[in-house]
C-alpha positions in Angstrom: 11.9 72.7 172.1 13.8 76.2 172.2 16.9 76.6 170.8 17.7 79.3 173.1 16.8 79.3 176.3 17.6 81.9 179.1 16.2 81.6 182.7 16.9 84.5 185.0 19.5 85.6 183.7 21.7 87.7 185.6 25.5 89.5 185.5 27.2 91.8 187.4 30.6 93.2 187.3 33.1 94.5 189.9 34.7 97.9 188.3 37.6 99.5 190.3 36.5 103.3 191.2 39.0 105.9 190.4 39.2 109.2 191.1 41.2 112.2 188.8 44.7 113.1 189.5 48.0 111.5 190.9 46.6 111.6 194.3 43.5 109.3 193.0 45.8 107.0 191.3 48.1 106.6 194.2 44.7 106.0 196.8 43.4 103.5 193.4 46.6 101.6 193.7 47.1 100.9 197.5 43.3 101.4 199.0 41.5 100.5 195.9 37.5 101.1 195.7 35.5 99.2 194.0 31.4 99.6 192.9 29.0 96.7 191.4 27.6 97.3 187.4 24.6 95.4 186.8 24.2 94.4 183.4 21.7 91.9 183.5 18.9 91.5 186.1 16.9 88.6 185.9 16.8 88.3 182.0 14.8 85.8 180.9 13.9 84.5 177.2 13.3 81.7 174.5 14.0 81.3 170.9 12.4 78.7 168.8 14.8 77.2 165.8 14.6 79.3 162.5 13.0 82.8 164.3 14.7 86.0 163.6 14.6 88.1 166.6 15.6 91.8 167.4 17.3 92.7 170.9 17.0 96.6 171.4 17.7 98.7 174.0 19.9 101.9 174.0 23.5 101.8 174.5 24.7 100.2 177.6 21.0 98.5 178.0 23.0 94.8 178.4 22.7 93.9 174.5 26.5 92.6 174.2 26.5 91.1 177.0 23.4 89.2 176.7 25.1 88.5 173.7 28.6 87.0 175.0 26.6 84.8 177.7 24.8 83.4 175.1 28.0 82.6 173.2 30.1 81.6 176.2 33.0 84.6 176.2 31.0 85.5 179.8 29.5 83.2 182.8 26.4 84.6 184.1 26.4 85.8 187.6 23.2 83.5 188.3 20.6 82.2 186.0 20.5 79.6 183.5 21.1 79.9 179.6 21.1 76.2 177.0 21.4 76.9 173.6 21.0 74.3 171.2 21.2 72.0 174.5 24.7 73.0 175.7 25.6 75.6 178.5 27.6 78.0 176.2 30.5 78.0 178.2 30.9 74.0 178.8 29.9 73.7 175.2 33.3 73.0 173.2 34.5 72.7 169.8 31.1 71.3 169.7 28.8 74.5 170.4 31.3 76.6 168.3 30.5 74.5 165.6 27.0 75.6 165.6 27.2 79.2 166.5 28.0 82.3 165.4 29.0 85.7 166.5 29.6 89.1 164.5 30.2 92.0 166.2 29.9 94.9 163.4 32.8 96.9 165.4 35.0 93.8 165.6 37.2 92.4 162.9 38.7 89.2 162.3 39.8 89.7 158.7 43.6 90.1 158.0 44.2 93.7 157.4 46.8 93.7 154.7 45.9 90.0 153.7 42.7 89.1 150.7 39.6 87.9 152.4 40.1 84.3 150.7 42.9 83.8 153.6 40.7 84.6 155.9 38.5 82.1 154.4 41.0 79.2 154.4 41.8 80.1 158.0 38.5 80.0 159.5 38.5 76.6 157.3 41.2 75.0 159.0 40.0 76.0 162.8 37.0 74.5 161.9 37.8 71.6 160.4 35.6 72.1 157.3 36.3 68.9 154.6 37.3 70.7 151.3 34.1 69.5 149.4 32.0 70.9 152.3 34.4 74.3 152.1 34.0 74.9 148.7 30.4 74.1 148.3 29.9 76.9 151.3 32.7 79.4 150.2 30.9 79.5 146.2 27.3 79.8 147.7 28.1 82.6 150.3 30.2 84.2 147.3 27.1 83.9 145.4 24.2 85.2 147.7 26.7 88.4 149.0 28.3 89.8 145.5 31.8 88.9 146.7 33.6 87.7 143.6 35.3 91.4 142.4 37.3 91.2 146.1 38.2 88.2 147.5 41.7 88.7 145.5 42.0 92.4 147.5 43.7 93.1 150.4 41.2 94.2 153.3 42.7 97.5 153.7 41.4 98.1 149.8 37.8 97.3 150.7 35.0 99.5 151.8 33.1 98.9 154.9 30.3 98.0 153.2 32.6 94.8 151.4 34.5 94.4 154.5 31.1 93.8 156.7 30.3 90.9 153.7 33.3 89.4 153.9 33.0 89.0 157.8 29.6 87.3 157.7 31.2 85.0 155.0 34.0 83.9 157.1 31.6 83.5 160.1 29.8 81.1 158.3 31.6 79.1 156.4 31.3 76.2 158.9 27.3 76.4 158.6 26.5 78.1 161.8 22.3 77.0 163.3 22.9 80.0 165.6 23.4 83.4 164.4 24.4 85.9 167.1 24.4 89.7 165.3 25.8 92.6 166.7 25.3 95.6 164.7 25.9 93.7 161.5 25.0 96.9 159.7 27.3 99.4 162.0 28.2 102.8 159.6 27.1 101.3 156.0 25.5 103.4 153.9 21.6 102.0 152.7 23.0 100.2 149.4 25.3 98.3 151.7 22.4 97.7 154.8 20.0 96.7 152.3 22.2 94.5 150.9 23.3 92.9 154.6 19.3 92.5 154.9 18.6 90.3 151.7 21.5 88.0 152.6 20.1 87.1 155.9 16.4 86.6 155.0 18.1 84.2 152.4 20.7 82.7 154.6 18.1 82.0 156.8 15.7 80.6 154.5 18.0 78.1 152.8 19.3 76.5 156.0 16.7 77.2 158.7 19.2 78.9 160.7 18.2 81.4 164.0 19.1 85.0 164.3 19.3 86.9 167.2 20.0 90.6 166.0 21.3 93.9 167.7 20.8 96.9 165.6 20.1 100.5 166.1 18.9 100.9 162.9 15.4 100.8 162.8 15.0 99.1 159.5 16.8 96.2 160.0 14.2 95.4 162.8 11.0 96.4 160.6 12.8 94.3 157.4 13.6 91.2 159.2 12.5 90.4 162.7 9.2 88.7 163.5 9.6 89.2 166.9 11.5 92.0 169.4 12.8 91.8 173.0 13.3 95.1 174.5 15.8 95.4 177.2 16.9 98.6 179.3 19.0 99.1 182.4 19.8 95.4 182.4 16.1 94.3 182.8 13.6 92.9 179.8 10.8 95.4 178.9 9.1 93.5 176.6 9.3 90.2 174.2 6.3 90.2 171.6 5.5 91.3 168.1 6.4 95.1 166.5 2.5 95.3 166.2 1.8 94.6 169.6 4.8 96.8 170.9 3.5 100.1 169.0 0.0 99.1 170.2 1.2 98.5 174.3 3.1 101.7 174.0 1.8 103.7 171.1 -1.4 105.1 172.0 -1.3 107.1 168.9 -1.8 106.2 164.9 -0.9 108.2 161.8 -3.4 109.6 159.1 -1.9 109.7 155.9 -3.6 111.8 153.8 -3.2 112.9 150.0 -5.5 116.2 149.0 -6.8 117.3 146.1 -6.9 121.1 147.9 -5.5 123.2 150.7 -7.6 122.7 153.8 -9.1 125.9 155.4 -6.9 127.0 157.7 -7.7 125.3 161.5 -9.4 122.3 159.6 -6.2 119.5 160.0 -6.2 120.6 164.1 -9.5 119.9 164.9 -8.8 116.2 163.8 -5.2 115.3 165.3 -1.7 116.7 165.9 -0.1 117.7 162.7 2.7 115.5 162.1 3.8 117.0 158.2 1.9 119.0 156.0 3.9 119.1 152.1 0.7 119.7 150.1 -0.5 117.5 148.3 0.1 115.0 151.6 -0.5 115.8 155.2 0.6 113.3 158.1 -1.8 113.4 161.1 -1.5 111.4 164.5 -4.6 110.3 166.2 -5.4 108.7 169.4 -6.2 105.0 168.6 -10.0 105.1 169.6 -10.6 108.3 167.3 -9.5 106.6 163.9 -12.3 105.8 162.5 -14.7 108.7 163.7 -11.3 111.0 162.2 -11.1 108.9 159.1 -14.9 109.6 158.5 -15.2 113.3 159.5 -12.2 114.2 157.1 -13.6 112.2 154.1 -16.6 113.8 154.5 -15.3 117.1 155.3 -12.2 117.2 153.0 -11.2 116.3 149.0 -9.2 113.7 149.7 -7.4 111.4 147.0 -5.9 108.5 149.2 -6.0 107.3 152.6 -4.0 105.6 155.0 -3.6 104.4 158.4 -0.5 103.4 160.4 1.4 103.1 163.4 3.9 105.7 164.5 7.6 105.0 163.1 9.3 102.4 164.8 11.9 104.6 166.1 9.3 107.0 168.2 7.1 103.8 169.7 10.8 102.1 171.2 11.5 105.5 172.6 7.9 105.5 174.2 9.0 102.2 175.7 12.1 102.7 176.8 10.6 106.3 178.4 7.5 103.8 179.7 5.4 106.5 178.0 1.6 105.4 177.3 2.0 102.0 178.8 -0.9 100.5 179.3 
């Protein structure tokens, strides 16, 4: 069975309308206007137990949200969402216990406090025994490189150690369930990279489910197996990266290394040039010319290496979200 299971999902707000000036503040306060956001339209998704999945869409797509029904901070408009076989919102001390949610422009650390209080905090609203608390605390200390600042206040702490010490209070308890929201917001790549190899081995140890926000393409490409793609409050897409570039890709790279300058014209008559920083020339190719290209230029050209892949990740969401080269 799923562990996350959303059926038609749908949300809408009611947002007063306001117009500039005293006169629209007066007319907001005693004739106010109001206009219907829809941030989810008939949403609907599983996750199995120990996927890692990537929700994308630009800003304002419905990511958070989807997010905080999943969680139970929102009720949906209409639809349905279980996750781990509770409705989020009816769920309890018992669904908190197996979830959990980090927003990377949230914080729940005390600011002039070390992250150990933080710790002991989240340990006593959860109601972890002290064997079980220490056991998680040492391993989470372990896999994330926190010993140097648990004795710091937060204040002292980059983002990068800050971000850390925010997953490590989130899971303390031992979440199933985790719920990501831009876990790698403004760090620099040490830090991301870093972020990265703790949750492919937070996940491996305990099994555990990730359902991942990010607008950094490499978090996707490092750790998700599989990608839902949501704009304007309505699901593009839920299937593999591969299958994504190939749906709205109709393109693939030529990656060439040379052993000499091309005569001039030669890279055109092939493909578009992408990059050309002799020795290595980038070409892209429609998807049913690759191998008749790949031939013609080893027979026509010196080449050293050879290789064939799909655009960047970045350029095949943007084709999707633009519903350019859909099949």
């Amino acid at each position: 069975m799923p562990l996350v299971v959303a059926e038609s999902l749908s949300k809408r707000f009611r947002v007063k309308v306001r117009e500039p000036g005293l006169g629209g503040a007066m007319k907001a306060l005693f004739r106010p206007r109001y206009r219907e956001v829809r941030a989810l339209e008939e949403v609907t998704f599983s996750i199995g137990a120990g996927e890692i999945v990537a929700f994308l869409g630009p800003n304002g797509a419905g990511k958070t949200t989807t997010l905080k029904l999943l969680t139970g901070i929102l009720h949906p408009t209409s639809g349905k969402v279980w996750v781990a076989g509770f409705e989020p919102w009816r769920g309890g001390a018992p669904f908190k216990a197996l979830i959990a949610l980090v927003l990377g422009n949230k914080q729940q650390l005390l600011w002039d406090l070390p992250p150990e209080e933080t710790f002991l905090l989240n340990r006593a609203i959860y109601g972890i025994p002290e064997p079980d608390y220490r056991a998680a605390r040492d391993e989470l200390v372990e896999l994330l490189d926190l010993e140097e600042v648990l004795d710091k206040p937060v204040r002292q702490l980059s983002l990068g150690e800050r971000m850390k010490c925010e997953l490590a209070a989130s899971l303390l308890h031992r979440p199933r369930l985790l719920f990501l929201d831009e876990p790698t917001l403004g760090l620099d790549l040490t830090a991301q990279e870093s972020i990265r190899t703790f949750l492919r081995r937070y996940r491996d140890r305990h099994q555990a489910t990730i359902l991942l926000t990010s607008h950094y393409m490499a978090d996707v490409t490092a750790l998700a197996s599989r990608v839902l793609l949501i704009n304007h409050g309505r699901l593009l897409y839920d299937g593999s990266l591969e299958a994504l570039a190939r749906r709205w890709a109709p393109v693939r790279r030529i990656e060439l290394v040379l052993a000499a300058p091309p005569p001039a014209g030669t890279l055109e008559r092939y493909g578009r040039v992408v990059e050309v920083r002799f020795p290595r020339v980038v070409l892209e190719v429609a998807r049913d010319r690759v191998p008749e290209v790949s031939q013609g230029i080893l027979g026509e050209m010196e080449v050293l290496d050879l290789a064939i892949g799909e655009a960047p990740v970045e350029e095949v969401v943007r084709r999707a979200l633009a519903g350019e080269g859909k099949e």
